[in-house]
C-alpha positions as CSV (number, residue, x, y, z in Angstrom):
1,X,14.3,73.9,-168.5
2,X,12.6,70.4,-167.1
3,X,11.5,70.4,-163.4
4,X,11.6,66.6,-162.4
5,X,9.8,67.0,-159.3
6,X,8.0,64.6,-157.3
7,X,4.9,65.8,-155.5
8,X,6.1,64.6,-152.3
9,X,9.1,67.2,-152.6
10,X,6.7,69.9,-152.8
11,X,6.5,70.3,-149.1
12,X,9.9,70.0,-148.6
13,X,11.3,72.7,-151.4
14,X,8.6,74.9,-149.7
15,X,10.1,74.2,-146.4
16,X,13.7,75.3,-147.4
17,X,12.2,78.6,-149.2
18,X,10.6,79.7,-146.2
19,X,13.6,79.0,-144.0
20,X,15.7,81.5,-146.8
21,X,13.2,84.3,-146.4
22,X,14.7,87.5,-144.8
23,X,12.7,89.9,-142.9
24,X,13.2,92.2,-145.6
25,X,11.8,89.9,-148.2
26,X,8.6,89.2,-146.0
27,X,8.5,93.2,-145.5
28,X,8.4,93.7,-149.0
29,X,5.7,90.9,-149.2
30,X,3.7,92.9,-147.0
31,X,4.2,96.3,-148.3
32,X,2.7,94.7,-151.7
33,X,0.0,93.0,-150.5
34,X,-1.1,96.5,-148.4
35,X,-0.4,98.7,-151.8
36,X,-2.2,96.3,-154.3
37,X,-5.4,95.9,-151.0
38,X,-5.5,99.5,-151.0
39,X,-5.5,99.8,-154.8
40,X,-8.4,97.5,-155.2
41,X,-10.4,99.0,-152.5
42,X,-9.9,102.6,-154.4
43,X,-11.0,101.3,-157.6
44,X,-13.9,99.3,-156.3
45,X,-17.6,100.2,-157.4
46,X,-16.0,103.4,-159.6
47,X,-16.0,103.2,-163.5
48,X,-11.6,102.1,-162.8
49,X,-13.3,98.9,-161.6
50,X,-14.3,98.1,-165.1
51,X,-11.7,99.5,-166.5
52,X,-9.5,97.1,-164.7
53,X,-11.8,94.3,-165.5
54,X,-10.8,95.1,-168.9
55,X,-7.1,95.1,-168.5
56,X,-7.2,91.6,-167.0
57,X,-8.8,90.7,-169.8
58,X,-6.8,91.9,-172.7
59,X,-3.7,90.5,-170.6
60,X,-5.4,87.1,-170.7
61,X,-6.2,87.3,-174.1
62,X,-2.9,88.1,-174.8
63,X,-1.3,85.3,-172.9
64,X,-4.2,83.2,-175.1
65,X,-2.9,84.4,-178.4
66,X,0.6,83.6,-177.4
67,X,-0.1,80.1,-176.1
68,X,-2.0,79.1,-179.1
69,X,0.4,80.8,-181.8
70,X,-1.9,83.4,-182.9
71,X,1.0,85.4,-184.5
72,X,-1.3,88.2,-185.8
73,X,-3.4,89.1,-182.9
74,X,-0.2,88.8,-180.8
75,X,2.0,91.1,-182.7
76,X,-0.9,93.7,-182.7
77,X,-1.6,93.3,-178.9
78,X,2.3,93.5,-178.2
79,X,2.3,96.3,-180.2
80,X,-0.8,98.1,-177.8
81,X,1.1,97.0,-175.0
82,X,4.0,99.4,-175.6
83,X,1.6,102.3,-175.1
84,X,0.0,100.4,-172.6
85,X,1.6,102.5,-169.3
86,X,1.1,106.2,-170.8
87,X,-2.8,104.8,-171.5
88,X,-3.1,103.2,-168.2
89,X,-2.0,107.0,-166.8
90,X,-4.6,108.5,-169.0
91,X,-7.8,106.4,-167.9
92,X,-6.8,106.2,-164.3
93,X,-5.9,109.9,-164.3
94,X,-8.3,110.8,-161.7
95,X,-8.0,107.5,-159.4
96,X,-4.7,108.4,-159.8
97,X,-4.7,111.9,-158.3
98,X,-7.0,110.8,-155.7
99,X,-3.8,108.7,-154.8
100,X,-1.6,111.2,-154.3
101,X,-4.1,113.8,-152.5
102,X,-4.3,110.9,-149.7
103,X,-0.6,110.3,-149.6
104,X,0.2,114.0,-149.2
105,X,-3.0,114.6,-146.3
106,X,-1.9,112.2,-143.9
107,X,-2.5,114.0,-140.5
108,X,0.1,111.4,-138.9
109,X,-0.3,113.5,-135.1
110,X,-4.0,112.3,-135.4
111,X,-3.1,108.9,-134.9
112,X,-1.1,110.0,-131.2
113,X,-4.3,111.8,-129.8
114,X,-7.3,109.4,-131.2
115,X,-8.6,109.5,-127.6
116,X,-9.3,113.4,-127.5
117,X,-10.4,113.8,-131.1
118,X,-12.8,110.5,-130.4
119,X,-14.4,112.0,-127.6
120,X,-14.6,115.0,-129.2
121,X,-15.8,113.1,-132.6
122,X,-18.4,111.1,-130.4
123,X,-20.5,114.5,-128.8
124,X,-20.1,116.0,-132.8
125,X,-21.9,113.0,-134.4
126,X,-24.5,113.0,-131.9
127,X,-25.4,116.7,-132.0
128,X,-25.2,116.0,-135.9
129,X,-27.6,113.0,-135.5
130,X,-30.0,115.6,-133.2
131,X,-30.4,118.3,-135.5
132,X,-30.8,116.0,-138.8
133,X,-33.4,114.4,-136.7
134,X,-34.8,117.5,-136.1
135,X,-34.5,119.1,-139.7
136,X,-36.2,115.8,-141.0
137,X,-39.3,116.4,-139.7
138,X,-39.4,120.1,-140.6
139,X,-38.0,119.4,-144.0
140,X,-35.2,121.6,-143.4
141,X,-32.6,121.0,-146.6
142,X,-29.2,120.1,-144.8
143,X,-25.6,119.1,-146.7
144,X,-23.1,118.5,-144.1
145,X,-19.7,117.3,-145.1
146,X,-17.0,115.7,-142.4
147,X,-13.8,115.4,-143.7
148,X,-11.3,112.6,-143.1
149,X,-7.9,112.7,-144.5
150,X,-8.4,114.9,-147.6
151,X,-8.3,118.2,-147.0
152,X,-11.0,120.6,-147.9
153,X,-9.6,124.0,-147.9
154,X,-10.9,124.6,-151.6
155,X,-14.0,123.7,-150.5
156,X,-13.8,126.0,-147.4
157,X,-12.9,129.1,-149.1
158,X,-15.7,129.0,-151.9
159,X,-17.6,129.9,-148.4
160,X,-18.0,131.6,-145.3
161,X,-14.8,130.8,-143.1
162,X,-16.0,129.6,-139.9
163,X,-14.3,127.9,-136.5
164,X,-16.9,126.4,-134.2
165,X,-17.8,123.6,-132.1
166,X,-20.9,121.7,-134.2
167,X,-23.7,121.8,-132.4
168,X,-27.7,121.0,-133.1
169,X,-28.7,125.0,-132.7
170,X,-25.8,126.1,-134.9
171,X,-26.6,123.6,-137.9
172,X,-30.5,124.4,-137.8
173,X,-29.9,127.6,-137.4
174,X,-27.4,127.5,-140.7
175,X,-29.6,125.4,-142.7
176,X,-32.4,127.6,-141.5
177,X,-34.9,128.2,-144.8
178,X,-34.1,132.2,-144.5
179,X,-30.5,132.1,-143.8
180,X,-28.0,133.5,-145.9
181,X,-26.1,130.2,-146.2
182,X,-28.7,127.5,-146.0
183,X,-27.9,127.0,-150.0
184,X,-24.4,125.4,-149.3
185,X,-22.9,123.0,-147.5
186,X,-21.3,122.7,-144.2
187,X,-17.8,121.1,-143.9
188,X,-16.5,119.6,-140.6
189,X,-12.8,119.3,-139.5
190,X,-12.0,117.3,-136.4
191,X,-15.0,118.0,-135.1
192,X,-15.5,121.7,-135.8
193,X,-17.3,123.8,-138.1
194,X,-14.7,125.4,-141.1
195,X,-17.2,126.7,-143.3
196,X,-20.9,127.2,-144.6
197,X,-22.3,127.6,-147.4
198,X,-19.8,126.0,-149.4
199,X,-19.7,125.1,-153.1
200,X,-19.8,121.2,-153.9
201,X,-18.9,120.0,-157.3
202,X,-21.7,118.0,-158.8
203,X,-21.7,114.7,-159.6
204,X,-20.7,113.7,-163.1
205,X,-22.6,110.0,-162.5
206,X,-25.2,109.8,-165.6
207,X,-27.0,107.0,-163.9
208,X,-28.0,108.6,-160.6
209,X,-31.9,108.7,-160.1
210,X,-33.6,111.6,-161.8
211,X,-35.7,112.4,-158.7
212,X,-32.2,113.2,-156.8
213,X,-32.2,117.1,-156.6
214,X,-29.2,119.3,-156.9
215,X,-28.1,119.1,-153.1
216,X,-28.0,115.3,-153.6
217,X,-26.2,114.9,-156.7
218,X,-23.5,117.7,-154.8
219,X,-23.2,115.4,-152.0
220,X,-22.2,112.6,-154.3
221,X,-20.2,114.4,-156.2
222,X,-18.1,115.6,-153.3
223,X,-17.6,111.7,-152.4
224,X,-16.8,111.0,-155.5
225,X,-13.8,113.6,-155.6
226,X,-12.8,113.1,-152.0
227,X,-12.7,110.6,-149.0
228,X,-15.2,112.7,-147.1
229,X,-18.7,111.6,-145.2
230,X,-21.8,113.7,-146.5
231,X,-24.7,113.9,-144.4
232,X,-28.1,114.9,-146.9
233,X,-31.2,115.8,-145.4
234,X,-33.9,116.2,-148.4
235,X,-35.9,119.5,-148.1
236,X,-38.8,117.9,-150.3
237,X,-38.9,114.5,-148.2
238,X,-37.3,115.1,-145.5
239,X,-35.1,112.0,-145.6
240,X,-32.1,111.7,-144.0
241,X,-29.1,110.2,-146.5
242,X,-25.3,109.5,-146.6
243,X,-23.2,109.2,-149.5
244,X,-19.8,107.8,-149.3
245,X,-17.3,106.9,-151.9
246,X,-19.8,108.3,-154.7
247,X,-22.5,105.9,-153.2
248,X,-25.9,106.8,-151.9
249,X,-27.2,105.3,-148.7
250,X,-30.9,106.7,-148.7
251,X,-34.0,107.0,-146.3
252,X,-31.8,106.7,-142.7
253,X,-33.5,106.0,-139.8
254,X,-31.1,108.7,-136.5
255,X,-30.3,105.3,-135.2
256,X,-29.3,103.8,-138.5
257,X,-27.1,107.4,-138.8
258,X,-25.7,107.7,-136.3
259,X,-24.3,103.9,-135.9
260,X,-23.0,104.6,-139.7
261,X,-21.0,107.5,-139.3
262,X,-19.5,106.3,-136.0
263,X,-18.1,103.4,-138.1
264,X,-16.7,105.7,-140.8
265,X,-15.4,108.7,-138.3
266,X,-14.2,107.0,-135.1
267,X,-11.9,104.7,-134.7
268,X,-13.4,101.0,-134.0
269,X,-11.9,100.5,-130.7
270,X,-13.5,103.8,-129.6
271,X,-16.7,103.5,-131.2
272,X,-17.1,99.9,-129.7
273,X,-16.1,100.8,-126.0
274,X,-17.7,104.2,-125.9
275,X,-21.2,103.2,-127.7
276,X,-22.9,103.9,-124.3
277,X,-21.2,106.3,-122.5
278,X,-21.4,109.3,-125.7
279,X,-24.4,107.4,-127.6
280,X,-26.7,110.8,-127.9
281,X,-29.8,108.8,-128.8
282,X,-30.5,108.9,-125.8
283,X,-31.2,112.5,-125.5
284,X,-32.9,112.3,-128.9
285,X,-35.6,109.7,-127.4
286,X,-36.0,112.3,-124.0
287,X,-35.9,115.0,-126.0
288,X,-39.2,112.9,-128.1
289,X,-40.7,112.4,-125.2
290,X,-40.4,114.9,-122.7
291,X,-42.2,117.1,-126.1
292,X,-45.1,114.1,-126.2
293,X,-45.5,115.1,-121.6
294,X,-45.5,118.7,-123.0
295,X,-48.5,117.9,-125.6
296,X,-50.4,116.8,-123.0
């Protein structure tokens, strides 16, 4: 079929499209453009990232071999097609399942009471930012894991079953050098303590720094397998880090911290308008120098 048009009916065959659209066909639009956004962002810096590089690029080379009569190479590539979806299940088996655990962890009654949860989000992140402030400079090891909306009940139960209120005394005295379950981690629910010394899965990254210890590599490895925030505090260096996603963000200044993991836990709105009224560094500089009055 021949399309004989003129450039200057472009504008006007676009016009009469866009008066034909239905709400439901702009609704569909936009439920397409949100799933294939939110598809990207899952796949970004993992190994499905190349792996989707790679797919665009047999796809292009098959278009190639079909536009330049490459009867061969296209017959073989159609052929690879046909097993294309069960392999395209195979190598994005685990993005996959990452998928579904979000879809089926939605806390939708979150979204009603923000305001509560914020505040209650805004005094946990500062007495987190307190005590890793605090375990830094005594080289304390600290593994501290807040989780968002995939639940960590597995995680939980490979420990000691807790419910309360996270506070700077309760995480020193957890990660405490002689306690019982200063080994594990410590995962964080809404704002309260679930469980200590909990089992992490390791990370199965090959390429991570061989000076990253085993409490490192288990915070990755817990943000590679789930959407959760993990709070590191090296017992050799004392350096505070955060890995998210299965990346490392290393040597943290409490300031630095804390302004990352109010972007990641609170919602912007609240972490925008209540900055000064919960920021806890406050207390962290008093605290700093109300001990420097004491030392003299």
């Amino acid at each position: 079929m021949k399309l004989d048009w003129n450039l200057a009916e472009l504008p006007a065959i676009a016009g009469r499209y866009l008066l034909s659209l239905q709400i439901t066909d702009i609704l569909d639009i936009a439920i397409m453009v949100f799933l294939l956004f939110k598809v990207l962002t899952l796949v970004q810096s993992t190994k499905a990232a190349n792996l989707l590089k790679g797919l665009f690029v047999f796809l292009a080379l098959l278009a190639l071999s079909s536009a330049f009569q490459l009867h061969a190479i296209n017959y073989l590539m159609s052929k690879m097609v046909e097993w294309g979806v069960l392999a395209l299940i195979i190598l994005f088996q685990p993005e996959i399942r990452r998928i579904l655990e979000q879809m089926g962890s939605k806390r939708f009654i979150a979204f009603f009471t923000h305001t509560e949860a914020g505040n209650v989000l805004e005094q946990t992140i500062g007495q987190t930012v307190l005590a890793c402030t605090e375990m830094s400079q005594t080289r304390t090891g600290a593994l501290i894991v807040f989780e968002r909306e995939m639940l960590l009940d597995d995680m939980v139960r490979s420990g000691t079953v807790l419910d309360a209120s996270v506070s700077n005394e309760l995480l020193k005295n957890i990660f405490f050098v002689k306690a019982p379950m200063h080994d594990g981690a410590v995962i964080v629910r809404n704002g309260r303590v679930l469980g200590a010394g909990c089992m992490l899965p390791l990370s199965k990254n090959v390429n991570l720094s061989r000076d990253l210890g085993m409490r490192h590599r288990a915070g990755i490895g817990m943000s590679e397998n789930s959407d959760a925030v993990v709070v590191i505090v090296s017992e050799e260096t004392g350096s505070i880090s955060v890995a998210i996603g299965g990346m490392l963000k290393r040597h943290l200044k409490p300031e630095t911290l804390e302004n990352l993991l109010r972007n990641e836990l609170l919602p912007q709105e609240d972490s925008d308008s209540d900055k000064q009224k919960f920021g806890l560094m406050n207390l962290l500089r008093a605290k700093k120098n109300g001990g420097a009055d004491d030392a003299e």
